[in-house]
C-alpha positions as CSV (number, residue, x, y, z in Angstrom):
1,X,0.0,0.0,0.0
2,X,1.3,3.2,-1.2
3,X,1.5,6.1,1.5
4,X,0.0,9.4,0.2
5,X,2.3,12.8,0.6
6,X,0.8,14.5,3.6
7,X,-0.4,17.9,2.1
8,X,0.9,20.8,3.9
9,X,-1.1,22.7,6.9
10,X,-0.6,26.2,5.6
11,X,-1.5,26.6,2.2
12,X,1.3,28.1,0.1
13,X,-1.4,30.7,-1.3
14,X,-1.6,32.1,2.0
15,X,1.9,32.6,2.5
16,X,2.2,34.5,-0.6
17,X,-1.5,36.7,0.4
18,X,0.7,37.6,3.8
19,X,3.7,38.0,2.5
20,X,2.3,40.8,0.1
21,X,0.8,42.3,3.1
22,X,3.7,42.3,5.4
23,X,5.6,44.1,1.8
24,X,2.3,46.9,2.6
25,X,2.7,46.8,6.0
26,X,6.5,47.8,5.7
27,X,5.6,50.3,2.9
28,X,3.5,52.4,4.7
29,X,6.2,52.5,7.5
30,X,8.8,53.6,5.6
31,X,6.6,56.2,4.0
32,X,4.5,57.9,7.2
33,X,7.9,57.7,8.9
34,X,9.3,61.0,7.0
35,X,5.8,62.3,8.8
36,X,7.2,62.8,12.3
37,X,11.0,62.4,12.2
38,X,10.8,65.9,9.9
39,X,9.4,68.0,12.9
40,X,12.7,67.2,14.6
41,X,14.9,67.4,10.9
42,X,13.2,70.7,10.4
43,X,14.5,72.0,13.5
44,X,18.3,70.6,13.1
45,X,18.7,71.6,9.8
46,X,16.2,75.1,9.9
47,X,14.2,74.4,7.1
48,X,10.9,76.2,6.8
49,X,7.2,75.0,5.8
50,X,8.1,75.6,2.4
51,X,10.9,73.3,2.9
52,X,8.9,70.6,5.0
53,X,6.1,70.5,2.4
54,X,8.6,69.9,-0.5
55,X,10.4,67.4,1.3
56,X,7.5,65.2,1.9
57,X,5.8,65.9,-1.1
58,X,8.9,64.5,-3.2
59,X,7.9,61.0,-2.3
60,X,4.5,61.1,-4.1
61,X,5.9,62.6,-7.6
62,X,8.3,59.3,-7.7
63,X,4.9,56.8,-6.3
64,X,3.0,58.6,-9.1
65,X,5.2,58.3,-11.9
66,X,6.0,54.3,-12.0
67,X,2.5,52.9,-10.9
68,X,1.8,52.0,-14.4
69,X,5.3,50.9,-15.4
70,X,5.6,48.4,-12.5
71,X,2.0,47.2,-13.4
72,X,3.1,46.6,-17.1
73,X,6.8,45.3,-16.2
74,X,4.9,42.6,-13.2
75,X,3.1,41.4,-16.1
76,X,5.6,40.6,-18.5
77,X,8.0,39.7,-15.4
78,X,6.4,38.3,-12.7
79,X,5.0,39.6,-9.5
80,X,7.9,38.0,-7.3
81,X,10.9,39.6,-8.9
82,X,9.2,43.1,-8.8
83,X,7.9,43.1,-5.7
84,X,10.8,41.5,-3.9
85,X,13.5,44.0,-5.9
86,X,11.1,46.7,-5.2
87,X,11.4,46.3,-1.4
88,X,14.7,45.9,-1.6
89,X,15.2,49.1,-3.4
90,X,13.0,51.6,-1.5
91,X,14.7,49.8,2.0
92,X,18.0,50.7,0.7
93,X,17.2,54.3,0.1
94,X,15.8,54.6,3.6
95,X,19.0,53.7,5.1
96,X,20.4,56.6,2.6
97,X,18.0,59.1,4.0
98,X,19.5,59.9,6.8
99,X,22.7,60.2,4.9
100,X,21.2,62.3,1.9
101,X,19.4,65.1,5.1
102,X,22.1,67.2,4.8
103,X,21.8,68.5,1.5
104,X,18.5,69.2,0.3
105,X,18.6,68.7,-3.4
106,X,20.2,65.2,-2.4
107,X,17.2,64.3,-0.2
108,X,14.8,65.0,-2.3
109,X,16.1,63.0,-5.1
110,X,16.2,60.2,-2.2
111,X,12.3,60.7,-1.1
112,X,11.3,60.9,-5.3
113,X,13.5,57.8,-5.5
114,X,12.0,55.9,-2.7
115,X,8.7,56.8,-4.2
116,X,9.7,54.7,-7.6
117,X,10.3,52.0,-5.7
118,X,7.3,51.7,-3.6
119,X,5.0,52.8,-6.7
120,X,5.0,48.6,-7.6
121,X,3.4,47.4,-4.4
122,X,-0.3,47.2,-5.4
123,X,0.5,46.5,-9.0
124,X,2.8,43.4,-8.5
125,X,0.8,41.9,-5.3
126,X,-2.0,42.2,-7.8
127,X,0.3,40.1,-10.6
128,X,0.6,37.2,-8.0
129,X,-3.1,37.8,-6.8
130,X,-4.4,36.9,-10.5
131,X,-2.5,33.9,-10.5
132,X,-2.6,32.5,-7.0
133,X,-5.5,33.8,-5.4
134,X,-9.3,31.9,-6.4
135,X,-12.1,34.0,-7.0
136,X,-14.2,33.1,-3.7
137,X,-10.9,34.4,-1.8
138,X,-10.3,37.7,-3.5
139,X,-12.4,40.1,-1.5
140,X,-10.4,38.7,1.7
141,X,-7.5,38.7,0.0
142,X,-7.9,42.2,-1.2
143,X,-9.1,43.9,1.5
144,X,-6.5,42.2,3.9
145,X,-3.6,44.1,1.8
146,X,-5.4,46.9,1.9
147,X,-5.6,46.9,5.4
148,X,-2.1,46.9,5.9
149,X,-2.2,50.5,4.8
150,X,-4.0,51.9,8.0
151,X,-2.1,49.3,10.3
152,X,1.0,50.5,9.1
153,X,-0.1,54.3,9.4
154,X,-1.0,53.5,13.1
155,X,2.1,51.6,13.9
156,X,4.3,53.8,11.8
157,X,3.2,56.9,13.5
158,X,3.5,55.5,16.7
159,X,6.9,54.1,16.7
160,X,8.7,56.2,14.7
161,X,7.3,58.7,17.4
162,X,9.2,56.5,20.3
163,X,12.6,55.9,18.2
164,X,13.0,59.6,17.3
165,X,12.3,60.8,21.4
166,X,15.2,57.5,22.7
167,X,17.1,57.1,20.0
168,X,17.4,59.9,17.4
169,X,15.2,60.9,14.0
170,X,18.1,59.0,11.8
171,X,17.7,55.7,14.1
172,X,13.6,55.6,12.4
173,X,15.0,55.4,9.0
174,X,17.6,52.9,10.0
175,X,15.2,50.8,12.0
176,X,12.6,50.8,9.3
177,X,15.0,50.4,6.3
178,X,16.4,47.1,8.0
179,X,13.0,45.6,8.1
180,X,12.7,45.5,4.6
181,X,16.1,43.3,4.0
182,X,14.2,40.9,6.9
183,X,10.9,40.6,4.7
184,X,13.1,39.7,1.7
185,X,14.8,36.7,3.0
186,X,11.8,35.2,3.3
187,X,10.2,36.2,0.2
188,X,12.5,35.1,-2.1
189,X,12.6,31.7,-0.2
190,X,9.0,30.7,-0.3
191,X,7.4,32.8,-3.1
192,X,7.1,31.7,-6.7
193,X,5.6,33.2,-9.5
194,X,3.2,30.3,-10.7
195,X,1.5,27.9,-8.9
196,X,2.8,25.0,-11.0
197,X,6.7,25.8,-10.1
198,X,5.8,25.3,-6.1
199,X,8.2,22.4,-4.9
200,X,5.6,22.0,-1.9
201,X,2.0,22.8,-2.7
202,X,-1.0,19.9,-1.9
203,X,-2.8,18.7,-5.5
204,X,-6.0,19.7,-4.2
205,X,-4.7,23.5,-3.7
206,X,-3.2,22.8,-7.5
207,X,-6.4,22.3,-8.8
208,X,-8.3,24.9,-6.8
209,X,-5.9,27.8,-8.4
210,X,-6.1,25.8,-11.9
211,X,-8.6,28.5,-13.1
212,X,-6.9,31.6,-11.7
213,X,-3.8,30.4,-13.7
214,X,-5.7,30.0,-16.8
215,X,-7.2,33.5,-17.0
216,X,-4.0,34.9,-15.3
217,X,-1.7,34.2,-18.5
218,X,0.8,37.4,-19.1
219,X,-0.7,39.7,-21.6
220,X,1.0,40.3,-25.2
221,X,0.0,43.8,-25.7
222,X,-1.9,46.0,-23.4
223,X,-5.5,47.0,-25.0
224,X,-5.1,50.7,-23.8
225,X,-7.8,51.9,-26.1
226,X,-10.7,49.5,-24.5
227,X,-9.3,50.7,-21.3
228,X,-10.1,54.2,-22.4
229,X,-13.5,53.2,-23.7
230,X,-14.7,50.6,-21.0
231,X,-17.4,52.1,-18.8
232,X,-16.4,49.8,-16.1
233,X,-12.6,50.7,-16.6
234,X,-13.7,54.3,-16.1
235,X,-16.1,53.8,-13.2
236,X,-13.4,51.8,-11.3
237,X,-10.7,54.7,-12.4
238,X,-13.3,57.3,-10.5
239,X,-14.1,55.2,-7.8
240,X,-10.5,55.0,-6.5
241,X,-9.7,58.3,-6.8
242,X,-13.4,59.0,-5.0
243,X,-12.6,56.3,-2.2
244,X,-9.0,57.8,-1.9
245,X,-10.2,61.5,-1.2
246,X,-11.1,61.1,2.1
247,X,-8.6,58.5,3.2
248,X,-5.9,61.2,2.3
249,X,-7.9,64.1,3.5
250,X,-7.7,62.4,7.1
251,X,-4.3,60.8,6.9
252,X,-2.8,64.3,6.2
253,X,-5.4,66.4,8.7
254,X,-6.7,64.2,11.7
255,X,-4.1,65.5,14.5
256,X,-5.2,69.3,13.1
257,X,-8.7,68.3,13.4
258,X,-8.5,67.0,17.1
259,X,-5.4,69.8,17.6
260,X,-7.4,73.1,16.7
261,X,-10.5,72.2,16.8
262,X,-11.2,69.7,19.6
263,X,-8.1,71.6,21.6
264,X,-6.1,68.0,22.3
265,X,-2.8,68.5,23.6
266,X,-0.6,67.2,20.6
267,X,0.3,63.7,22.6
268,X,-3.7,63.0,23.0
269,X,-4.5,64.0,19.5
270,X,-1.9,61.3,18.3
271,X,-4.2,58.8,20.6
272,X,-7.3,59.9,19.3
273,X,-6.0,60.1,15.6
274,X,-5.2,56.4,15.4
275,X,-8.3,54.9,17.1
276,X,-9.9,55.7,12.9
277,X,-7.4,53.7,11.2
278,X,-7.2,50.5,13.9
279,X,-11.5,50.9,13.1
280,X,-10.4,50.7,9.5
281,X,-8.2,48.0,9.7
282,X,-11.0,46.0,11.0
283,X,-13.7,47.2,8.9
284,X,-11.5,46.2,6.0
285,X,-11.1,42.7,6.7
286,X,-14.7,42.1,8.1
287,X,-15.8,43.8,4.5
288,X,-13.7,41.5,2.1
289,X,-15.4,38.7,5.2
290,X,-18.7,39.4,4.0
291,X,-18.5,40.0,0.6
292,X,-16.3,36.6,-0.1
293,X,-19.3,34.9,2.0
294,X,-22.0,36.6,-0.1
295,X,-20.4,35.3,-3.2
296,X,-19.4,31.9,-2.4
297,X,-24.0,31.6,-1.5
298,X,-24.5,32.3,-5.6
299,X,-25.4,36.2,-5.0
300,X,-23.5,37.9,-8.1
301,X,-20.1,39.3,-8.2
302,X,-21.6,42.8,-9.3
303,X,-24.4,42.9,-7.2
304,X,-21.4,42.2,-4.3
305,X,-19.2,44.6,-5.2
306,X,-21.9,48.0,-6.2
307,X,-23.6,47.1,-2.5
308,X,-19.9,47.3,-0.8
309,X,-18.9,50.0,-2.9
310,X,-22.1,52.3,-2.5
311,X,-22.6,51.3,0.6
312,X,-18.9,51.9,2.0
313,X,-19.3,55.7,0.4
314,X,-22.6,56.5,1.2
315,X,-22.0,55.9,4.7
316,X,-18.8,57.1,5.2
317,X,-20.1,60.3,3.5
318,X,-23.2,60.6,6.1
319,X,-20.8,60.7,8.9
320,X,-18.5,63.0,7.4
321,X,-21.3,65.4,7.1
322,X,-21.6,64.6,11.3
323,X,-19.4,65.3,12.2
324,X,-19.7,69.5,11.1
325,X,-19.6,71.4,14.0
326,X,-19.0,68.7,16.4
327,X,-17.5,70.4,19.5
328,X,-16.7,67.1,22.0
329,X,-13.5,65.0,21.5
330,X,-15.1,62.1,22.0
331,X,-18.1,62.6,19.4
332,X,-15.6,63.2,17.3
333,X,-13.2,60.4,17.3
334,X,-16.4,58.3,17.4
335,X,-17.4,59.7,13.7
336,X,-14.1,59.9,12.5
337,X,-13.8,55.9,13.0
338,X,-17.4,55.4,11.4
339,X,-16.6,57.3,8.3
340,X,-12.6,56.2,7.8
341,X,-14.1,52.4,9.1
342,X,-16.7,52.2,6.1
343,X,-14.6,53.7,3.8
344,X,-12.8,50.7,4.2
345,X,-16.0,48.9,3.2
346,X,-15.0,49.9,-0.7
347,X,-11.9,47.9,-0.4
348,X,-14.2,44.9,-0.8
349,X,-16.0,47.2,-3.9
350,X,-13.4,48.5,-6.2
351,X,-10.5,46.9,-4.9
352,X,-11.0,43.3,-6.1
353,X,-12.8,44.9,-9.3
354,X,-9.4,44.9,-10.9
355,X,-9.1,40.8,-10.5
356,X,-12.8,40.4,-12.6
357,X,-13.2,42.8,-15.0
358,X,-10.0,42.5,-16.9
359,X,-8.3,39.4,-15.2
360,X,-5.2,39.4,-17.4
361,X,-4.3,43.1,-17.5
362,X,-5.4,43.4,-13.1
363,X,-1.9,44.2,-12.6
364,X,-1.5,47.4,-15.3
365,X,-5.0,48.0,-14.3
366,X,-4.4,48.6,-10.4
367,X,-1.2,50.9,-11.3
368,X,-3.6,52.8,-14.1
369,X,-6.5,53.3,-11.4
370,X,-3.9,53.9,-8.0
371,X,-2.2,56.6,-10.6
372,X,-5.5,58.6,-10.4
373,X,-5.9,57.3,-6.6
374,X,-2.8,59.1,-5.5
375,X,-3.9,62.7,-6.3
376,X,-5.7,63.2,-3.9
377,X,-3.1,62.8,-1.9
378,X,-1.8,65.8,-3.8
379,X,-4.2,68.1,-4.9
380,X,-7.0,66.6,-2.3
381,X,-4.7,67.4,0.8
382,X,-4.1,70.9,-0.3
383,X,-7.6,71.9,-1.4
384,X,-8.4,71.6,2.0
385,X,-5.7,73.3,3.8
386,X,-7.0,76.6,1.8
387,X,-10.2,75.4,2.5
388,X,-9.6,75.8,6.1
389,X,-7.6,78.8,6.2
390,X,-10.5,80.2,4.1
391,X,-13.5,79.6,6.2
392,X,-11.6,78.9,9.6
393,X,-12.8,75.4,10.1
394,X,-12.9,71.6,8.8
395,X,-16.9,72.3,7.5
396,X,-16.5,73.0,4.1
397,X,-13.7,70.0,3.8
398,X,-16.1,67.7,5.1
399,X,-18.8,68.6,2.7
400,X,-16.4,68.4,-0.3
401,X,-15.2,64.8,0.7
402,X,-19.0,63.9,1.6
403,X,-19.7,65.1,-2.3
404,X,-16.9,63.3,-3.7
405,X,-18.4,59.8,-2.3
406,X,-21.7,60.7,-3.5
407,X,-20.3,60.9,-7.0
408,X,-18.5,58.1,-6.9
409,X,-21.4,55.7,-5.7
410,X,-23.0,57.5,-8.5
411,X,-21.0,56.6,-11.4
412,X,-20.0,52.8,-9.3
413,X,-24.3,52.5,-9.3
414,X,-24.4,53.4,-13.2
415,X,-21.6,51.2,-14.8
416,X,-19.6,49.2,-12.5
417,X,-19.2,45.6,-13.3
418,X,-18.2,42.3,-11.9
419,X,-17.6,40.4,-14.8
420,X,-15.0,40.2,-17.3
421,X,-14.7,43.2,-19.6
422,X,-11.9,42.4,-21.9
423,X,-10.2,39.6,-22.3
């Protein structure tokens, strides 16, 4: 009698789903760290705001820039070999930052150059995801890389917070940049690019991810033009700059909010500006939990995705509009976590979109659609700084983030699908 192989405990597509979210998770800490050690770089080298703002707005030109290259490159590549030499890269040119502080021109070209590197993230997690994750797992899958992102603000914030105060602002950048050297060891050791060149993976996992294989073949050309003339492309284009607004309005304004207008003292601001993104964290992963179990009981993919999409925005919007004129911390922080938790709600809507409508191209498609979902992390962000030195408080900027979800559950209601679009 022949023995069969025992299969292994851990499936191998869940090493490579946390894998790509410990690569987030150390993303966001290399980036949010430039956040707080520049209050105390500001004051050893006497920059002013002009200064500050330039040095922390360097990183998004490079993130901007290469979203669709590393999407297009992870195609014709491979997920593994861009995501692991993109880690690699931005890690290195933490360790440089310290370094590079002393002259300017030389640490900006190190924050623009970090920026390159980190711009492949989504788009090669999202090469593997095609190929390795099955299509009653994406909306977990999804939504737990996504949720990296607010874990690794929170984290980030704190920590680098407690290294600069014992141990220096240059000792955050070294920490962090370490971290990523750590991650790639193990990357490189136990993730593979297909699911037919694992040494270790069970049959019955083989034959689970046959079908994500199959329509996650590496394009020949990129159809750009059906891209540009896809309604669904376009409404998923919209919807993550929409979804983005107010996740970047917050991330950039929340201590000010609690600071100047709940009058925290800057140490209980930072406490009440992370209890919103440890709600969103959760929100995120309960969302991609309920949509992945509305799917797998036959409701359809695009009924799924417009209800967690719409519903995530609409929401989100109606306590943004709240919390106007709120004058108790506590009310506050309460309606800051409802509307940055359901926000998180979309990453269960648009997020997986990428995977269904155009399966072969998710990975070009998510750096095409985070492109336009990192502006408002420039142009949203400083639209409402003049917004409040205009009218004196958050009001108006709640309103305009409130009206930015309504139009995008608008357009998601109209022509958002969650089927394949283009082959």
């Amino acid at each position: 009698m022949i023995e069969r192989a025992r299969e292994p405990r851990f499936p191998a597509r869940y090493s490579i789903v946390l894998l790509c979210f410990a690569a987030v998770f150390v993303c966001y800490l290399d980036r949010v760290n430039m956040s707080v050690a520049v209050v105390a770089m500001k004051e050893q080298y006497g920059w002013n705001d002009t200064t500050k703002g330039l040095v922390m707005s360097s990183f998004f030109l490079g993130y901007l820039l290469l979203q669709v290259v590393s999407g297009w490159v992870a195609n014709r590549i491979g997920g593994r070999r861009v995501l692991g030499g993109a880690v690699l890269w931005w890690s290195l040119f933490t360790l440089l930052t310290p370094l590079a502080a002393g002259a300017l021109p030389l640490l900006l070209a190190t924050r623009f150059t970090l920026g390159l590197g980190e711009a492949a993230t989504f788009p090669a997690s999202y090469a593997l995801f095609r190929r390795w994750v099955p299509v009653a797992e994406r909306s977990r899958a999804v939504t737990l890389l996504a949720s990296a992102i607010p874990l690794g603000t929170l984290l980030g914030l704190g920590l680098t917070g407690w290294v600069v105060t014992h141990f220096g602002w240059p000792m955050a950048f070294y920490s962090f940049g370490l971290l990523g050297f750590v991650w790639a060891f193990f990357w490189f050791e136990i993730v593979y690019d297909e699911p037919a060149d694992h040494p270790a993976m069970s049959e019955t996992e083989r034959a689970l991810l046959q079908p994500s294989q199959e329509s996650g073949q590496r394009a020949v050309t990129i159809p750009w033009g059906r891209f540009a003339r896809s309604p669904a492309v376009l409404a998923l284009i919209f919807n993550h700059f929409a979804s983005n607004w107010a996740f970047y309005m917050l991330l950039s304004w929340l201590p000010s909010y609690f600071r100047d207008v709940q009058h925290l003292s800057v140490q209980n601001a930072g406490y009440f500006s992370a209890a919103p993104w440890l709600t969103m964290f959760l929100m995120a992963n309960l969302g991609g939990f309920i949509a992945d179990v509305l799917i797998r009981r036959g409701v359809k993919v695009t009924y799924v995705r417009k209800l967690m999409q719409i519903t995530g925005l609409l929401v989100s919007a109606g306590f943004l509009l709240a919390a106007r004129g709120v004058d108790t911390p506590l009310m506050a922080v309460l309606l800051m976590c409802g509307a940055l938790g359901f926000m998180a709600f979309t990453w269960a809507g648009y997020s997986p979109n990428h995977l269904e409508i155009a399966p072969r191209y998710a990975d070009v498609l998510m750096g095409l659609t985070n492109t336009f979902g990192t502006l408002p992390g420039v142009i949203g962000v400083a639209i409402t700084g003049w917004l409040i030195d205009k009218s004196g408080t958050y009001d108006a900027a709640f309103l305009l983030a409130a009206g930015v979800n309504l139009a995008g559950a608008c357009v998601w209601l109209c022509w958002a699908k969650g089927e394949r679009v283009i082959d």
